[in-house]
N, C-alpha and C positions, 0 to 999 in steps of 0.2 A: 484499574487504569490510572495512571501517575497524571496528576493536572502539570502542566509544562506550557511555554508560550505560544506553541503549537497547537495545545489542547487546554484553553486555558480554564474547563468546565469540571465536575464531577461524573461522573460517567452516567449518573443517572438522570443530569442535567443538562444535556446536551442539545442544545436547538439545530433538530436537521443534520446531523451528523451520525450515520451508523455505521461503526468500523467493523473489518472485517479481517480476520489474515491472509496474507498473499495468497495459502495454500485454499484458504476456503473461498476467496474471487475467483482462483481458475480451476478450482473443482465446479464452478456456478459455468466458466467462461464453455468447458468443455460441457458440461451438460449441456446448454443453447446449442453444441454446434460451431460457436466460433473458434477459430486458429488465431493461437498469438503468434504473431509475424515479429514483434520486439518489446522490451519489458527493459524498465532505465528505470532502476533502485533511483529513489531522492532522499537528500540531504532537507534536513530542515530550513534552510533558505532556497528550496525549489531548486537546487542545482545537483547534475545527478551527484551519485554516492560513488567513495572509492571503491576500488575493485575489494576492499578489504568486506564489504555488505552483501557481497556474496555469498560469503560462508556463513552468513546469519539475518538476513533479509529482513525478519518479522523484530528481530532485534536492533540491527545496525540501520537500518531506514526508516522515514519520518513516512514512506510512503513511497508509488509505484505510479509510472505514465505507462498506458497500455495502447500499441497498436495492434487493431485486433482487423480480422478478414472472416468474412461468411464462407 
């Protein structure tokens, strides 16, 4: 894991933070049962990402807002 201002720690240093990949949160989301309803790629300033993060999500975003339904 790259330290960046985002992640300003060593991966093995990290207080309270356990990252995961998009694909391995909604292989967790679909086990429990929930439906993602909508899913907004972010930008390292919390605002969403271009449509360009798309094509590469775990790459091209700092991170993911999940609306999720039972």
């Amino acid at each position: 894991m790259p330290v960046t201002g985002t992640l300003p720690y060593q991966w093995y240093d990290t207080p309270n933070i356990h990252l995961c990949t998009l694909a391995d949160f909604e292989a967790l989301i679909a086990e429990t049962g929930l439906t993602i309803e909508k899913r907004v790629l972010l930008e390292d300033t919390g605002r969403p990402a271009g449509r360009h993060a798309r094509l590469a999500p775990n790459l091209l975003a700092v991170g993911a807002a999940y609306l999720l339904t039972s």
